[in-house]
N, C-alpha and C positions, 0 to 999 in steps of 0.2 A: 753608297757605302753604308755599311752596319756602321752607327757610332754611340748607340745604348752601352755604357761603360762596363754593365755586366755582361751583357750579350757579347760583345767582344770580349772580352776576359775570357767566358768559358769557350766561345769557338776559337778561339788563339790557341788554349791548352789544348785542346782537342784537336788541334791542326798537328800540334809537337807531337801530343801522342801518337799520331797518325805515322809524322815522317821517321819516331824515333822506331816504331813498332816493326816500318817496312824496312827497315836498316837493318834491324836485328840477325837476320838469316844471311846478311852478306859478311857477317865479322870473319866466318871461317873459311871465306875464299879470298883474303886479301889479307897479305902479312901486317900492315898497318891500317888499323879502322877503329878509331876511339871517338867515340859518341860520348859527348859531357853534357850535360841536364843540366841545367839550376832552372829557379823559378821564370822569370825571363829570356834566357838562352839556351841555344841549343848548338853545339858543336860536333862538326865531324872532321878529324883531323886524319889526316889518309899520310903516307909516306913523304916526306920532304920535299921530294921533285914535284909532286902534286899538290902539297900545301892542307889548304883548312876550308870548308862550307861553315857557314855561321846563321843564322836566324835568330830574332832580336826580336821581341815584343818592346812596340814603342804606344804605350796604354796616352800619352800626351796627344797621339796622332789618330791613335784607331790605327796601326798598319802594324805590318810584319814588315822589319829589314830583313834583306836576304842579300848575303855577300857570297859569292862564288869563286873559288881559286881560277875559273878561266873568263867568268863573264862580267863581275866588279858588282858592283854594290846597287842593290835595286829596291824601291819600297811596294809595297802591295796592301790594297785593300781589303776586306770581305765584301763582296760583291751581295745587295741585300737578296737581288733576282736570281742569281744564279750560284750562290753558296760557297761562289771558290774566292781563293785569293788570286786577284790578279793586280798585275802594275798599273800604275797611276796613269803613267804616259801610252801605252799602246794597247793596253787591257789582258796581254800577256800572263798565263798563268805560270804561278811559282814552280807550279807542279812540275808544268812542260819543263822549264829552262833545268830544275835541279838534276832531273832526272837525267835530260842531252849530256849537261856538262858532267853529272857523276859515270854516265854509262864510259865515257871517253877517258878515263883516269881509274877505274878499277875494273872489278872482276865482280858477274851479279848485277841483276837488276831490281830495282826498290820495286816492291810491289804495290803501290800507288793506285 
């Protein structure tokens, strides 16, 4: 895992800008889709029935939290060999899982 405190900092923001960038083109095929930024998080809240995606920079751990309205709450690392985030426990990337569970509760797919 990448754990250089700046090194992580700027591929963390570069990861948000990444997920908030592929979002952007789905706002207008889904009646509810509000993407919230602050410096650490990132939210995407989709209609009621479908709930909230959340992503969490935790700079104490080196990982990204990533909470899913269908698959619960997972951590991820910066992988130093292979550049992606993936889970601690099965090496799963963030990418895959956000992507399964958003395609199954809206309209559009993240361009990832």
């Amino acid at each position: 895992p990448v754990t250089d405190a700046l090194t992580f900092a700027i591929r963390a923001q570069e990861f948000f800008d990444k997920i908030e960038e592929s979002l952007q083109p789905m706002k207008s095929s889904n009646d509810i889709f509000e993407i919230r930024r602050e410096p650490n998080t990132l939210t995407l809240t989709l209609a009621p029935q479908h709930g909230e995606y959340s992503f969490e920079i935790d700079e104490s751990t080196s990982s990204v939290l990533f909470q899913s309205a269908l698959s619960g709450k997972f951590q991820y690392i910066l992988s130093a060999s292979s550049g992606e985030w993936v889970n601690l426990e099965d090496g799963h990337s963030v990418e895959g899982m956000f992507v399964r569970d958003l395609i199954r509760q809206c309209n559009g797919l993240p361009k990832l």
